[in-house]
C-alpha positions in Angstrom: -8.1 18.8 15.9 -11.0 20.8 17.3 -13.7 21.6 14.9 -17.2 24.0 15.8 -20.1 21.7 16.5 -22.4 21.4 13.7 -26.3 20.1 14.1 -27.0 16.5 13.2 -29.5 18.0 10.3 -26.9 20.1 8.8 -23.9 17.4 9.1 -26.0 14.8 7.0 -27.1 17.2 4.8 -23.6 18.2 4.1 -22.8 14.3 3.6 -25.6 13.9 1.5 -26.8 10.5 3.1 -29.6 8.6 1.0 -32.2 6.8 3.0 -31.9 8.5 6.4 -34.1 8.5 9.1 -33.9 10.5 11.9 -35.4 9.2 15.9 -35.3 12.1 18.0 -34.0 15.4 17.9 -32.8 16.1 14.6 -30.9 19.7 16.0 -28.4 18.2 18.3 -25.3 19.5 18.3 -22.5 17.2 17.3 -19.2 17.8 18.6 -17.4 15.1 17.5 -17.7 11.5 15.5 -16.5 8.2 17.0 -16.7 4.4 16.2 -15.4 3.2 19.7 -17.8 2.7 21.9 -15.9 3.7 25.2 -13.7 6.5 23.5 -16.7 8.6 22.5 -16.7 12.1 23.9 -19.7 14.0 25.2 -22.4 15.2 22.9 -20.2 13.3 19.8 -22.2 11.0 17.5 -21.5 7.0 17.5 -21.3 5.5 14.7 -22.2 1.7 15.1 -20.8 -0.5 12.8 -21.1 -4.3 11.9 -17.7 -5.5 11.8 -16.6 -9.3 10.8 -15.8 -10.0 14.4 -17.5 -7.5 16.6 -20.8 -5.4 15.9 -20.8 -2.4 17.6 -24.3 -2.1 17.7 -24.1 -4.4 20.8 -22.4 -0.8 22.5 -24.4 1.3 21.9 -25.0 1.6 25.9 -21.5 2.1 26.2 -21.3 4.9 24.3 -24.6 7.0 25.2 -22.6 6.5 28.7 -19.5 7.7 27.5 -21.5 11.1 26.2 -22.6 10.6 22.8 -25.7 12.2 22.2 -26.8 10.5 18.6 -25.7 7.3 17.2 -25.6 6.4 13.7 -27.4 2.9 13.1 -27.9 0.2 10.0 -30.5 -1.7 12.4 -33.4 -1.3 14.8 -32.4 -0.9 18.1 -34.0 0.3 20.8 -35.0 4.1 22.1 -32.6 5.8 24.0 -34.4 9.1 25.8 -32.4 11.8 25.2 -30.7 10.6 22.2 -31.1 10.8 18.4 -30.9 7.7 16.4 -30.2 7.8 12.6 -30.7 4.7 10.5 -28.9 4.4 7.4 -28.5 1.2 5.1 -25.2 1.3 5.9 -22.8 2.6 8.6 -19.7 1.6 7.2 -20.4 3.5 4.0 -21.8 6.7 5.5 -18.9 7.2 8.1 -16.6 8.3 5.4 -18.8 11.2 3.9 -19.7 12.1 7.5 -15.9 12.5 8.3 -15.4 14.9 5.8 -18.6 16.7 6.1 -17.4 17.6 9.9 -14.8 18.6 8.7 -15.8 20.9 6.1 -15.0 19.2 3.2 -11.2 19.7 2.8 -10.4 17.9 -0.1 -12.6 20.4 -2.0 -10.3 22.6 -2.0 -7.4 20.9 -3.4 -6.7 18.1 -5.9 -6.5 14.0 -4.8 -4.9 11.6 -6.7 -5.7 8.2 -5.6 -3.3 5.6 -6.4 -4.3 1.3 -6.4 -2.9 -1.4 -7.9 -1.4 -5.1 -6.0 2.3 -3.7 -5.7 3.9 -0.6 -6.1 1.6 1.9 -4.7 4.0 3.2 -2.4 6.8 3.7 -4.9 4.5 5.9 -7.3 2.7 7.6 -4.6 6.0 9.1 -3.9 7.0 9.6 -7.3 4.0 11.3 -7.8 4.6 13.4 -5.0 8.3 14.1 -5.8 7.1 15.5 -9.5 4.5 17.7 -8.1 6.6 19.3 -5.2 9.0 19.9 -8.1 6.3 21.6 -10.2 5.3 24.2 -7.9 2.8 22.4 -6.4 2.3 22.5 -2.5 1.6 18.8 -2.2 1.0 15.7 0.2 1.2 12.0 0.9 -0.7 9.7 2.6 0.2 6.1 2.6 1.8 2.9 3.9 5.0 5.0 4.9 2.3 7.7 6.7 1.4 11.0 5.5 4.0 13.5 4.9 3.1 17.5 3.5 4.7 21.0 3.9 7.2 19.3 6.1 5.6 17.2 8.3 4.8 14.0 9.2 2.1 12.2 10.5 2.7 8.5 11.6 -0.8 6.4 10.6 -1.5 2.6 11.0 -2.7 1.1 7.8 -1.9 2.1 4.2 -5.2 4.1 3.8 -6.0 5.3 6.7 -9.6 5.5 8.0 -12.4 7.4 7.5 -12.3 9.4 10.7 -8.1 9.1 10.8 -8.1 10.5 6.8 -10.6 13.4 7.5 -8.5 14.8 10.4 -4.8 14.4 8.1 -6.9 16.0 5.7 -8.4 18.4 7.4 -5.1 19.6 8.9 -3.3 19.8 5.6 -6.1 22.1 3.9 -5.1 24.2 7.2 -1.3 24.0 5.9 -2.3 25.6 2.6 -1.8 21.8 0.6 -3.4 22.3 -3.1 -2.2 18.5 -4.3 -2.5 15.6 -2.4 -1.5 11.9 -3.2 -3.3 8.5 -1.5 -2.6 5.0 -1.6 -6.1 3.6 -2.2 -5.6 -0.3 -1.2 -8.4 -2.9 -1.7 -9.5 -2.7 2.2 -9.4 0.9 2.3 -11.9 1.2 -0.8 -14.2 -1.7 0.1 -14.4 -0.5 3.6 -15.1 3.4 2.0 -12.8 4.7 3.6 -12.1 7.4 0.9 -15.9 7.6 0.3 -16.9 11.5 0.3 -13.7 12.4 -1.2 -13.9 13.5 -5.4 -10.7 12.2 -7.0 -9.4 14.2 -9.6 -6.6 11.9 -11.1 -6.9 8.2 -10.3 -4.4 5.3 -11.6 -4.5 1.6 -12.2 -0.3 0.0 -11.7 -1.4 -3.4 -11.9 -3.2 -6.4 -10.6 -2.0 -10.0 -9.2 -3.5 -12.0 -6.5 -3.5 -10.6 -2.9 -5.6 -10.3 -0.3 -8.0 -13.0 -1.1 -8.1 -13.7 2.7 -10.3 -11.0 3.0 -12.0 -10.9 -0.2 -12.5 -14.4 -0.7 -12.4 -14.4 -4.4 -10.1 -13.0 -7.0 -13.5 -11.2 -9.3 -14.3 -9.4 -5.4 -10.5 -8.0 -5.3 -10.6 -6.6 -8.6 -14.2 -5.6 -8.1 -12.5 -3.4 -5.1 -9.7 -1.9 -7.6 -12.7 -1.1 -10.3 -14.8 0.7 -7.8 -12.2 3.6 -7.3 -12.7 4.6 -10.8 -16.6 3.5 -11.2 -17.6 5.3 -7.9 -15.0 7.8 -7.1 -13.1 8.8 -10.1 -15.6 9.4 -12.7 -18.2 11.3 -10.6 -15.7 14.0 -10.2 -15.8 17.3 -12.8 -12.8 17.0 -14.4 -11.3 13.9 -13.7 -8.8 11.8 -15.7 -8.3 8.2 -14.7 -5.4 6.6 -15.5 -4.9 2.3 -16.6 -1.5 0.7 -17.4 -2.4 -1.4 -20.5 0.0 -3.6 -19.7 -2.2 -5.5 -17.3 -5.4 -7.3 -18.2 -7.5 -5.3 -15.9 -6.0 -2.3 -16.9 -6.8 -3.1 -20.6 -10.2 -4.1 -19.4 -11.0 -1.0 -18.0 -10.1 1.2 -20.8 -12.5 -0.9 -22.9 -15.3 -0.1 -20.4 -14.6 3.0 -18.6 -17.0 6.0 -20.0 -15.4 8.9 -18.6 -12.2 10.5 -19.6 -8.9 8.2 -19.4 -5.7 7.8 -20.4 -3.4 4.9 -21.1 0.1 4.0 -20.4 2.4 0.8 -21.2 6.1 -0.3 -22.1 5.0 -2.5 -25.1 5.8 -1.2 -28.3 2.9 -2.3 -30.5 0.3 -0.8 -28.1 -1.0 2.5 -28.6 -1.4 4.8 -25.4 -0.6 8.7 -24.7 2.5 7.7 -22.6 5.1 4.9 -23.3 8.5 3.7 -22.4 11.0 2.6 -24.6 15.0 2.2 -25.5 14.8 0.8 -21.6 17.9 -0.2 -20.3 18.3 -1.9 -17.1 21.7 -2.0 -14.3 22.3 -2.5 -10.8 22.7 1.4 -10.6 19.6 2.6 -11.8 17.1 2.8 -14.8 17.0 4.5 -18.3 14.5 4.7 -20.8 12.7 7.4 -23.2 9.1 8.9 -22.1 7.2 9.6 -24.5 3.8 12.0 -23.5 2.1 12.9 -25.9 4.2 12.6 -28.6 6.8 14.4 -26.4 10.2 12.4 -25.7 12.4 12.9 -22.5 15.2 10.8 -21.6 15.0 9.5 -18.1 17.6 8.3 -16.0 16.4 7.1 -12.4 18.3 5.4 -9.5 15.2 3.2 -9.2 16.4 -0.1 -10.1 13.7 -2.9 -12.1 12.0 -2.9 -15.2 8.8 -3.3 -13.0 10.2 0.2 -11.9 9.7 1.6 -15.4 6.4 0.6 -14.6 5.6 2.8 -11.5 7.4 5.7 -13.1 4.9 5.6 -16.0 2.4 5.4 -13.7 3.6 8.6 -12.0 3.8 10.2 -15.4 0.6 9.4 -16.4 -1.3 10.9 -13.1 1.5 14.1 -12.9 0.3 14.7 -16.9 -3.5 14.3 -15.7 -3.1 17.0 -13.6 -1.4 19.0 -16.1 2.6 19.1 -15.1 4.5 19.7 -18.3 6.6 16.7 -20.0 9.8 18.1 -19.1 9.2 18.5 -16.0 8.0 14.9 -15.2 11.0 13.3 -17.0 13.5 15.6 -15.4 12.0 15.0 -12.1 11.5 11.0 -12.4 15.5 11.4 -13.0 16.1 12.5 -9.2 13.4 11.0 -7.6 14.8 9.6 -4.1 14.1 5.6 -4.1 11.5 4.7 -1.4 12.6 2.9 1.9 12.7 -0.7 1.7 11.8 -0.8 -1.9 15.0 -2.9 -3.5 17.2 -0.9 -0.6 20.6 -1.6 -1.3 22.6 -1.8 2.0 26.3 -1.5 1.7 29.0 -2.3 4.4 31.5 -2.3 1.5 30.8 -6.2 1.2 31.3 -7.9 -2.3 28.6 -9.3 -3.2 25.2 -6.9 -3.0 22.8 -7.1 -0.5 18.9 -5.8 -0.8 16.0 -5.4 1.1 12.3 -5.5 -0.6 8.7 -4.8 0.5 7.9 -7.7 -1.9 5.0 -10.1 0.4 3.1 -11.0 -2.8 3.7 -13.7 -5.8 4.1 -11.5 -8.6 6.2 -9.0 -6.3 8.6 -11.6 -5.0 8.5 -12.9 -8.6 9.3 -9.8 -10.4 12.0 -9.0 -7.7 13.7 -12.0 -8.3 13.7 -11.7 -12.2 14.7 -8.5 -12.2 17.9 -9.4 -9.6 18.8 -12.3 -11.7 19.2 -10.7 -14.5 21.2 -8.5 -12.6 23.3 -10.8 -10.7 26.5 -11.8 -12.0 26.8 -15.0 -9.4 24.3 -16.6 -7.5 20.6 -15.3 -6.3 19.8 -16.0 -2.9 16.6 -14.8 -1.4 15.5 -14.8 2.3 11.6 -14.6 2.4 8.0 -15.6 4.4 5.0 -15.5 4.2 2.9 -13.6 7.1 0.5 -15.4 8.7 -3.6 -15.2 9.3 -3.3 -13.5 5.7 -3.9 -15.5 2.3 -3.0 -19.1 2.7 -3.1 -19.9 -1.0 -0.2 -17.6 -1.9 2.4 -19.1 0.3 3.3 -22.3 -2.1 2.9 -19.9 -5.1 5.6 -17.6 -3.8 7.4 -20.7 -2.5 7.5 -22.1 -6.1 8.2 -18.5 -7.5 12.0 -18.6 -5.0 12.8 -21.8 -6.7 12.2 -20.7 -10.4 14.8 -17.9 -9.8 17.1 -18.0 -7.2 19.8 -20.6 -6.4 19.1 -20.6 -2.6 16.1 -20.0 -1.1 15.8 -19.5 2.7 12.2 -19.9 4.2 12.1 -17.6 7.6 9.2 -16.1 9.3 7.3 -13.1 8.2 4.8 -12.1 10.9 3.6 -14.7 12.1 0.9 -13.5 13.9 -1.5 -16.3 15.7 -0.4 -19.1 13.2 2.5 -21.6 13.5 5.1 -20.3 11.9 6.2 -23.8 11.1 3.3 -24.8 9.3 3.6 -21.5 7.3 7.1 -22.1 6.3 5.7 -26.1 5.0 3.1 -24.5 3.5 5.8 -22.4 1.2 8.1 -25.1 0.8 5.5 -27.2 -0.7 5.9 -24.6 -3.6 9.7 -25.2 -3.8 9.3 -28.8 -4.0 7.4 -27.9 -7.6 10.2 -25.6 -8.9 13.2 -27.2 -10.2 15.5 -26.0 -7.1 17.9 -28.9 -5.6 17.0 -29.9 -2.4 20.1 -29.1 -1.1 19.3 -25.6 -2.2 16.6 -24.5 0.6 16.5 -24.2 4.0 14.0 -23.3 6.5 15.3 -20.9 9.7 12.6 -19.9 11.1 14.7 -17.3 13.4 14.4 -14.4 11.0 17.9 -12.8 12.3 19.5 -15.8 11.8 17.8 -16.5 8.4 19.6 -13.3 7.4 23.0 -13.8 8.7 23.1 -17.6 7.1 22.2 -15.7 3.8 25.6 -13.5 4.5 27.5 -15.8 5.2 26.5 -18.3 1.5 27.3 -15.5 -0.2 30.4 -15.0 -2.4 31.8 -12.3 -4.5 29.5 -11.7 -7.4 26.4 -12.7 -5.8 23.1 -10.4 -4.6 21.3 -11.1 -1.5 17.7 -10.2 -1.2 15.5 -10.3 2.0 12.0 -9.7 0.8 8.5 -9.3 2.7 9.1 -6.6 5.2 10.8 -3.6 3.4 10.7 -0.4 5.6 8.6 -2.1 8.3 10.5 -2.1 12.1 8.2 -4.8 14.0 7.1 -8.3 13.9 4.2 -9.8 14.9 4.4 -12.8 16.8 0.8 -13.6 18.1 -0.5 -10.4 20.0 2.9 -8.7 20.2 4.6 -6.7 17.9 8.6 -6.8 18.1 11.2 -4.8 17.2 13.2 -6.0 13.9 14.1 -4.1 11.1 15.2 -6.1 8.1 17.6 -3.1 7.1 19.3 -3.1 10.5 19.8 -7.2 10.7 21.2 -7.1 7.5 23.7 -4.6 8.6 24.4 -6.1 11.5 25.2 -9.2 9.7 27.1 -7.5 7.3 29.4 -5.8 9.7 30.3 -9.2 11.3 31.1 -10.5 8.0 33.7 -7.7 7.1 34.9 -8.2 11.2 35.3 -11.9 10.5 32.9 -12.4 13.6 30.9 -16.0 12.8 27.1 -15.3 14.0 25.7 -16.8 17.4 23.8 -19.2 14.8 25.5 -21.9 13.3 25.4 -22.8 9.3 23.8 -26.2 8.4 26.0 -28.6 6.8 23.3 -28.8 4.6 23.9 -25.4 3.3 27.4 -25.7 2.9 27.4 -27.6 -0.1 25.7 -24.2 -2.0 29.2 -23.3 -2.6 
């Protein structure tokens, strides 16, 4: 997208940078912002950043040759003639403001819900969006599936997208006339400030279980991350309603602590909050239960399968009532809501047993996955699952353990593997079996993912539900620095279609395995 250039002075006014100071011509025209050293176009302005494995500042070089005429620093470095330097405290946390400000501040001009929470953001970023278009409003989504608005789509990389990436999706929807728009605000994504320099109007809490502590090292810095979208982005905005599922200890925490306006939502009983579920009642087909806003009850029947479903659809409710969308309307429109690829996706080649595939890649996911297909399992549970590597290491026995607590056959398979040994991934998980109360006869580690999938076929019996967890919608693996093609959705299929053929897999069954039946 091709924007006027602006002068440096009047782009970090427009951000409104603290501590700046400016080396050089403070009047330069910008034409452009970058972060990659050798991608920089002329007369653009390089932002140098210090990253965990490469400091940019170390490039600057580069990019003065590449064109840039500024670059935006956190330390002393050394004149350039000819270019501008601006020092900041820190890069990282200035580029997101600066994106926007180049862009002319789109998000002014229309409402942002920001969506966090360990699991589910997806599901009720999509709801969310569903209820709104259904409103009237002329809404988008940005998120792990991309960024979808006024009929188009826009393929992105990470579940929120960077600063530079998210101004120029923004910036193009404000062109498309978008009023409402919906973001998936992960941990990274805040942390990084990725969304930094964009108000939020609505802002919810789905809940919180351990993730991610690769990265953030400690369980008080990943909440810390979740906190700061309503500490530092929600409550600064005029007008804004954030919204906590009291359900979960942080949630409950930050209603105790948050000063600006809020409202609560849970599927206990004895708690009191504006929206609530009740009379739930749970089947393979779908989901009931009364919502209750306000005082206002609606009867909601949804597709969407899983109590921790009833969940995500309060969430929805909660941030669709924030931004004031009638009752009725959010319960009638919760009822028709499409489910989300690769969120419990049933896939059905008329076999009889059923057959799912889940996003779950987290211990309380995979957990509430399983409990939720147990109790709707009239036969056995068997689960296909990994753990992905160079990612947390401490979760991989917990969600090892959490497979043999519910199903009745676990199958350990790779995930992405990425630049770690996917065998010593798959012992890491099966040390968690080994302190559940499943048989030994009763796991199996295939570490060929296809194959992992067509053994779970071919255990199962009428009656029973298959689940493949970990990769949901996703259509690659990564195995070291490549990423192959494999969709979960398609093996599964595949396998399936065999199955009803009679045609036995290229793999062959362990004897082990056998004795399941």
């Amino acid at each position: 997208m091709i924007r006027r250039p602006v002068a440096l002075t009047e782009l970090i006014d427009s951000a409104r940078l603290p501590a700046v100071d400016i080396f050089g011509n403070p009047s330069v025209m910008i034409t452009g912002i970058a972060t990659h050293a050798q991608r920089t176009g002329r007369n653009e302005l390089f932002v140098a950043i210090s990253g965990t494995r490469i400091d940019s500042h170390m490039m600057i070089g580069e990019a003065i040759e590449a064109g840039a005429a500024a670059v935006l620093v956190e330390q002393d470095v050394p004149p350039h003639p000819g270019v501008t330097v601006v020092r900041v405290p820190d890069t990282r946390m200035a580029l997101g403001p600066l994106a926007q400000a180049f862009h002319g501040h789109p998000t002014r001009a229309m409402r942002v819900c920001g969506v966090t929470g360990t699991n589910g953001k997806t599901t009720v970023a999509h709801l969310i969006h569903h209820v709104l278009a259904l409103a009237g409003a002329r809404a988008g989504v940005i998120g792990t599936l991309g960024a979808s608005f006024a009929g188009q789509y826009v393929s992105t990389i990470t579940t929120t997208p960077g600063a530079l990436e998210l101004a120029e999706i923004l910036a193009y929807m404000e062109m498309q006339n978008v009023d409402t728009v919906v973001m998936e605000c992960s941990s990274h994504g805040i942390h990084q400030g990725r969304i930094n320099g964009i108000p939020l109007r609505s802002g919810a809490l789905i809940g919180t279980s351990q993730d991610h502590l690769d990265y953030h090292g400690t369980w008080d810095n990943y909440i810390a991350a979740k906190k700061s979208l309503f500490f530092d982005h929600v409550a600064p905005t005029p007008g804004s309603t954030a919204c906590f599922n009291l359900d979960d200890t942080v949630g409950e925490e930050l209603s105790r602590t948050y000063l600006a306006d809020w409202m609560g939502f849970t599927r206990e009983k004895d708690i009191p909050a504006a929206i609530r579920a009740g009379n739930v009642r749970l089947s393979v087909n779908g989901t009931a239960f009364d919502l209750e806003i306000e005082g206002a009850r609606h009867r909601v029947c949804s597709p969407l399968v899983g109590a921790f479903n009833v969940t995500n659809m309060l969430t929805a409710a909660a941030c669709c009532h924030s931004l004031g969308v009638e009752p009725g309307t959010i319960a009638a429109a919760l009822g028709d809501a499409p489910a989300v690829p690769g969120r419990f996706e049933v896939v059905d080649q008329g076999q009889p047993f059923t057959a799912v595939v889940d996003y779950a890649h987290t211990p309380d996911a995979l957990e509430r996955l399983l409990r939720t297909a147990r109790r709707l399992c009239a036969g056995r549970l068997i689960v296909v699952f990994g753990c992905g590597g160079d990612r947390d290491r401490s979760k991989r026995p917990i969600m090892g353990k959490a497979a043999g607590d519910y199903a009745d056959f676990a199958i350990v398979t790779n995930d992405n593997p990425r630049n770690e040994d996917p065998a010593q991934i798959a012992r890491q998980v099966v040390e968690g079996i080994l302190r559940s109360a499943l048989k030994s006869n009763r796991y199996h580690v295939v570490l060929d993912r296809r194959q992992a999938i067509e053994q779970a076929v071919h255990l199962a019996c009428p009656g029973d539900v298959v689940i493949v967890a970990g990769k949901g919608h996703e259509d690659y693996q990564d195995v070291g620095s490549t990423r192959l093609p494999f969709d979960d959705r398609a093996a599964l299929r595949t396998a399936l279609k065999e199955l009803a053929g009679s045609v036995q897999p290229a793999s062959t069954i362990d004897p082990m395995t056998e004795r399941l039946a």
